[in-house]
N, C-alpha and C positions, 0 to 999 in steps of 0.2 A: 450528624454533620461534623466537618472538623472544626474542633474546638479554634478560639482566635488564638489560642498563647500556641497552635501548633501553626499560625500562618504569621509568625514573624515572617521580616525583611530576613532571607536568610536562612532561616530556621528547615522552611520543605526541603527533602533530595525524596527525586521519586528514581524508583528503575524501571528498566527496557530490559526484560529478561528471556529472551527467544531460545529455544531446541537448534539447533545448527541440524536440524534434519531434513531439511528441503530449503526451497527458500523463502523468501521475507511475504507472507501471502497478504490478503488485504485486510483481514481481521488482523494481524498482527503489528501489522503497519500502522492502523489507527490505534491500536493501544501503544506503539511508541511514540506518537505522535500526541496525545491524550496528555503522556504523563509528562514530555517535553515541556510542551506547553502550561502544565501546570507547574512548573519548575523555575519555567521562564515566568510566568507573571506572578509569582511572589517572590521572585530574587533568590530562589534557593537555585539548588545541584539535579542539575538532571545526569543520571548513571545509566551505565550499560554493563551487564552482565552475560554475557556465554554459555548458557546451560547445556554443558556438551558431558554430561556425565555419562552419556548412552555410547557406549564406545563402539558399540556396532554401528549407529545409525548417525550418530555424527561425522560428518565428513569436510573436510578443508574448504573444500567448494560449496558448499551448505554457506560456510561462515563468512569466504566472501562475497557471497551473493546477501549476505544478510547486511554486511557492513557496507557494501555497495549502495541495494538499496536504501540503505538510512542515508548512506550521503548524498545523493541523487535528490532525495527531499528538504533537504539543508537542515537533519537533525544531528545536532553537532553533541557533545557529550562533553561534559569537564572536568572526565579524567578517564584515563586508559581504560579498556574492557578489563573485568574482571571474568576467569577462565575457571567458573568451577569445578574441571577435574584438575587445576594446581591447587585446590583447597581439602582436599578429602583427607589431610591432614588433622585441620584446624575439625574438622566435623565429627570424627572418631575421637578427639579429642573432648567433645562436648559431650557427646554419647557417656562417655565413662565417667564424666564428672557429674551425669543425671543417673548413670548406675551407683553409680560410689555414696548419691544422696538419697536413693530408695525411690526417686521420680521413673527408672527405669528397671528392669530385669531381664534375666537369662530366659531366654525360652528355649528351653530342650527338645521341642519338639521336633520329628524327623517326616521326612516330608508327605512318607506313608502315613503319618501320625494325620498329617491333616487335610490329607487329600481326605482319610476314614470320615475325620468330623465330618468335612465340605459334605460327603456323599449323605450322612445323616439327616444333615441341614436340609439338603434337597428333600429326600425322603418326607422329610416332617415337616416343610415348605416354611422352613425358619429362614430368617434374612441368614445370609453368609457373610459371619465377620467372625473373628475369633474368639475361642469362648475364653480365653484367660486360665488354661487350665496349667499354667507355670506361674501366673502372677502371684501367690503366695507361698510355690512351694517349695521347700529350703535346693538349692542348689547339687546339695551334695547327696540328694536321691540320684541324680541324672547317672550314668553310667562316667566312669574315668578317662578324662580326654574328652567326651562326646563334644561333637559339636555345636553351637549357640548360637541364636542372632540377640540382640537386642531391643525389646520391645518397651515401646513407651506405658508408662502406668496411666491410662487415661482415668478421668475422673468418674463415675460410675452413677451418682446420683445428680439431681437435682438438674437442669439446662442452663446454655450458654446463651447469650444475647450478643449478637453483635451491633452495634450504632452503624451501619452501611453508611457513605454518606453519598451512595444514590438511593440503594434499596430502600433505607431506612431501617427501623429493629428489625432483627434476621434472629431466630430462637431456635435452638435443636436442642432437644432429651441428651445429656448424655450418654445414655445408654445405650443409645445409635451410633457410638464412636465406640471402635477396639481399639483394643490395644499394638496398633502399628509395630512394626519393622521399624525401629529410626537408623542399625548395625548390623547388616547381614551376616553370615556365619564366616564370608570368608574376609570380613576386618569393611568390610565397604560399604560408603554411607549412602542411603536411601534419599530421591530425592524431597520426602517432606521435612528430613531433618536440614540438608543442605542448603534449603531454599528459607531456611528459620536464621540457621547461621548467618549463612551469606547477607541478610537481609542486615540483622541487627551489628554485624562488624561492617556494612558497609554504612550503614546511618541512616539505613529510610525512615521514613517519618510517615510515609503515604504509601500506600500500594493499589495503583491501578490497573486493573485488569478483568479480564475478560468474566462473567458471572457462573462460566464451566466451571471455576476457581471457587468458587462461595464455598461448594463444602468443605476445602481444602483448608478455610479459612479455621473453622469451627476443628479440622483435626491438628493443625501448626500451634490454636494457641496454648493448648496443654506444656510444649515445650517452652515456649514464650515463657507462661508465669510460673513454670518450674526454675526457669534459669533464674528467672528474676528473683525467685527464693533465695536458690544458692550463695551469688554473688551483685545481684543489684544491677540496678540499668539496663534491663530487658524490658523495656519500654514496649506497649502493644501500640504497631503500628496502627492509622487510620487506615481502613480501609475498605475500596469502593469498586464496587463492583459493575463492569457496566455491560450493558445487555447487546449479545452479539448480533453479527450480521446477517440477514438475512436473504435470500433472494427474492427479484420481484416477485415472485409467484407466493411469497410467504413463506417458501420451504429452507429447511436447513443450507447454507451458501456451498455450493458445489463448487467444479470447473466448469460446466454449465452455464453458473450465471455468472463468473467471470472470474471466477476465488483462482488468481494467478497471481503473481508474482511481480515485485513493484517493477521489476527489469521487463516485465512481458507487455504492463503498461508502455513503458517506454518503448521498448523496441518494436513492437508487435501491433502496439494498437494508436502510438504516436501519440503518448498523451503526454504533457509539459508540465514538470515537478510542481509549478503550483498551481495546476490545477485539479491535479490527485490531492494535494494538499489540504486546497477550499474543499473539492470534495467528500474528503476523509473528516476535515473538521464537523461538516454537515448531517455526518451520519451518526446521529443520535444526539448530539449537540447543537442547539440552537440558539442565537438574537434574536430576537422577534423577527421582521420575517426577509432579513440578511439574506441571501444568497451567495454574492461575491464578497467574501474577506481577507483582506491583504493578510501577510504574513503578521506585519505590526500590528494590525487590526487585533489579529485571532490572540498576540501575546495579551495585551493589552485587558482583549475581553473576557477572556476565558477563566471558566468556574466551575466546579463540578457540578453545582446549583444551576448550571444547564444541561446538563446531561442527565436524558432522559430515562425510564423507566422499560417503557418498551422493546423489541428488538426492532432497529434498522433495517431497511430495504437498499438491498445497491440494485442500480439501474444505471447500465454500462450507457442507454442513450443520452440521460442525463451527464453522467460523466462528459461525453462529446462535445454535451450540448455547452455545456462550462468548458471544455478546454477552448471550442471556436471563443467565446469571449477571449478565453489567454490569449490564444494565436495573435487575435486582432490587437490587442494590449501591447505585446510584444513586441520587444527592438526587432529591426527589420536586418538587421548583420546578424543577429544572434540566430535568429529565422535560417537567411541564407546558409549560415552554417551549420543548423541541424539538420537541414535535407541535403544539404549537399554529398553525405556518405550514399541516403538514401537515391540517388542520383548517378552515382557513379561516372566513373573516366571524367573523373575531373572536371567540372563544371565551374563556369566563368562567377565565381562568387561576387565580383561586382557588379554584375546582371543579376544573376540573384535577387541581389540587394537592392538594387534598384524597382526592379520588379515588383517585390515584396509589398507593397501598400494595395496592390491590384490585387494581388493572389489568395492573399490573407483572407479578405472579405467574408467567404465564404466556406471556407475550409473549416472543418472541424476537428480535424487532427493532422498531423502532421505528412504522414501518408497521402491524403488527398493534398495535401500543400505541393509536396512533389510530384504528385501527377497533373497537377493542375501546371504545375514549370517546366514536365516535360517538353513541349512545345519549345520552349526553347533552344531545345538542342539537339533536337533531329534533324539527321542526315536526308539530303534530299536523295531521290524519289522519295519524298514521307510515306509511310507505311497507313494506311488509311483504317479507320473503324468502319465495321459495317455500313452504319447509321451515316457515316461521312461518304462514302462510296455513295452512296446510295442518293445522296442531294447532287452528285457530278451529272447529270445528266446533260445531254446537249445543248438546251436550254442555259442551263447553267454554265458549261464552258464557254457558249459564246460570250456569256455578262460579262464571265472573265476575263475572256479578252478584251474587253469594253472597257474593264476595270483597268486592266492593266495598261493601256492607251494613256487613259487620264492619270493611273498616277505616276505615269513615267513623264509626265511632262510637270509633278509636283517637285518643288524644290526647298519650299518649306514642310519637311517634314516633321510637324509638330501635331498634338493631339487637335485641338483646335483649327487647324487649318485642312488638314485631313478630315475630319469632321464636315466640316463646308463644301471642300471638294463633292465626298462623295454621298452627300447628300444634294446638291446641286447637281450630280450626276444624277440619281435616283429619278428626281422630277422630271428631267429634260426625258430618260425613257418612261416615261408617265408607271415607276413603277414603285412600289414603297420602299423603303430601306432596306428592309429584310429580305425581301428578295435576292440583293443585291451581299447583305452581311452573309445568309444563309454559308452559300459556297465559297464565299472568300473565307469564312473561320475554317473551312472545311479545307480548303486549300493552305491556308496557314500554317493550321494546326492537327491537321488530320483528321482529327475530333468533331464535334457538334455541341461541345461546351467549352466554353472560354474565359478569361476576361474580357472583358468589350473592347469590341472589334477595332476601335481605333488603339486602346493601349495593347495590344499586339500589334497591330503595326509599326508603332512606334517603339517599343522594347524590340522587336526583329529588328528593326533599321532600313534604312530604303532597300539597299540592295538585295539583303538575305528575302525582304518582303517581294519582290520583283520577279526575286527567283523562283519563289515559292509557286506566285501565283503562274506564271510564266509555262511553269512545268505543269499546270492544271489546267490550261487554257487548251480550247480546242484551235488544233493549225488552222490559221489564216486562210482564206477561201481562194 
């Protein structure tokens, strides 16, 4: 676990360190979200770093979808992104000052050189990792000019331990580690050297991420405590590993079970930044047995000493099932004008708004929010659903007209009063209510789901409601 002299007031900076080669997906999200908040609840630096060193596969629109999503979840950062291909400077830099100390070497080898080995390795079904066969041999055998990458001198006896402080002790042989690439031949840095750099000139204290990382960890710290030889202050960060996500089915997180993109949440599936949030926190992290956690809440409570061992399950209906809470939670303007785009031709956002306490109830995402408001703003002849078509029978038009009689003689048009009416209507035709709701929602609202029947009437307004049913009513006899 992390030591306490590493959770001064202060003291933590964790980073957010994403590939800009797609977008922000949902495993990623909760690991920036993980280290955020452990940044925020000991008063240290949460960073963000750019890992765009793959120059084919990074792309601009990558990076704003990445920066996007982050602020869309209100992870704010407290200082500019750091871009590390403007670093591949400072990182060939480092490389020659672990060559120039003997912590590194030339390796001469040429690529038929090891493709030969790799085919051996197969052959004699030996792991494939490099055999080290330039780590001690003078330089000046190599041919004049040839070309060189730079390979770390890994340690070769005895294993490493790491203090996880989810996993717990994490031990590997070192003889399971080769001697890496940190310099390729043509000057450019690899990224286990760049991600050692960047870490220690940026000042992390904590590295969290995802447990695909773990052996990553065991091959970075050779350069770590080399540096620290050289010149001091290569500090070996804490670091925790935490177990990824899974789908409900228990299998690796696909697009399947929903592994998109924090924008696809949003746009696509209507789900309300915090409630991706509560539910990212929840996924592998736990209070006792919490569900909803405010944003203050999760600063507040948050510990690695709750995150868990196992891998996570996402389960998109859960997701849902939490954002209907947000919805309901949720300012009712802020409502009207998230569905309002989803809405189109400009819709009456003070109606909306109004509406908004009816609508909400039941909706679990935002999409159903806006089909549920549709109604509102159809053009008559309304365009009918099967299901609604289907209760107009003749029977039904005449109610209508029946309906229509009485509440064209209503002048208070209020819930409560309307309510009376045509419930005191229902009895006098010795019939239940429903009978009578049935075809009026269906004439309202085209539909066969609503909110109740009286706050549509009410949210239409006398005349639009008159008209509606008026057009649905069978002619007069």
């Amino acid at each position: 676990m992390a030591s306490a002299a590493g959770l001064k007031e202060g003291k933590v900076v964790t980073r957010f360190a994403p590939s800009p080669t797609g977008f922000l997906h949902i495993g990623g999200a909760r690991t920036a979200l993980f280290n955020w908040l452990f940044a925020r609840h000991y008063g240290g630096k949460a960073l963000l770093r750019i890992e765009d060193t793959d120059r084919k596969r990074s792309t601009s629109e990558a990076i704003d979808a990445i920066l996007d999503g982050l602020d869309w979840l209100g992870l704010d950062y407290d200082e500019p992104p750091v871009f590390q291909s403007e670093r591949a400077g400072r990182h060939a830099e480092v490389a020659q000052q672990l060559l120039a100390a003997g912590h590194a070497y030339k390796c001469f080898a040429t690529p038929e050189d090891l493709e030969a080995m790799r085919a051996e390795q197969r052959a004699n079904k030996q792991p494939m990792r490099y055999d080290g066969r330039w780590r001690d041999r003078d330089p000046s055998e190599a041919p004049e000019g040839a070309p060189y990458a730079v390979r770390i001198k890994a340690p070769t006896d005895s294993e490493t331990t790491i203090q996880d402080a989810v996993q717990g002790a994490v031990s590997v042989k070192n003889a399971e580690i080769d001697d890496y690439i940190i310099l390729r031949a043509d000057g450019t840095p690899t990224y286990m050297l760049a991600v050692v750099v960047d870490d220690h000139d940026m000042g992390v204290s904590h590295i969290i991420r995802g447990d695909d990382h773990l052996n990553n960890a065991f091959r970075q710290l050779p350069i770590i405590h080399a540096m620290n030889e050289i010149e001091g202050g290569w500090d070996t960060p804490v670091y925790a590993h935490v177990p990824l996500i899974h789908g409900n089915d228990g299998a690796k997180m696909s697009k399947r079970h929903g592994s998109l993109g924090a924008e696809a949440y949003r746009d696509d599936h209507g789900i309300l930044p915090e409630a991706l949030f509560n539910y990212l926190l929840r996924l592998g992290w736990g209070h006792g047995d919490r569900e909803e956690i405010t944003r203050e809440e999760a600063i507040e409570l948050f510990t690695l000493e709750g995150v868990g061992k196992s891998p996570s399950r996402f389960d998109l209906k859960k997701l849902q099932h939490l954002n209907g809470h947000y919805i309901r939670e949720a300012d009712n303007a802020r409502l009207a004008g998230l569905i309002a785009e989803r809405l189109g031709s400009n819709p009456d956002i003070a109606l909306l708004t109004e509406a908004m306490p009816v609508l909400k109830t039941r909706a679990r995402n935002l999409d159903e929010l806006a089909e549920g408001a549709a109604f509102l703003f159809k053009q008559r002849p309304l365009e009918m659903t099967e299901k609604a078509a289907g209760l107009l029978d003749d029977d039904a038009r005449e109610r209508l007209r029946s309906i229509y009689a009485r509440l064209e003689t209503e002048n208070d048009w209020t819930l409560e009063a309307l309510e009376a009416s045509l419930k005191s209507h229902a009895e006098e035709l010795e019939l239940g209510l429903g009978k009578l709701a049935q075809p009026l929602r269906a004439a309202l609202t085209g539909t066969t789901t609503s909110p109740g029947i009286f706050d549509v009437l009410v949210l239409l307004g006398r005349e639009e409601s008159l008209a509606r049913v008026d057009a649905q009513a069978a002619p007069a006899s």
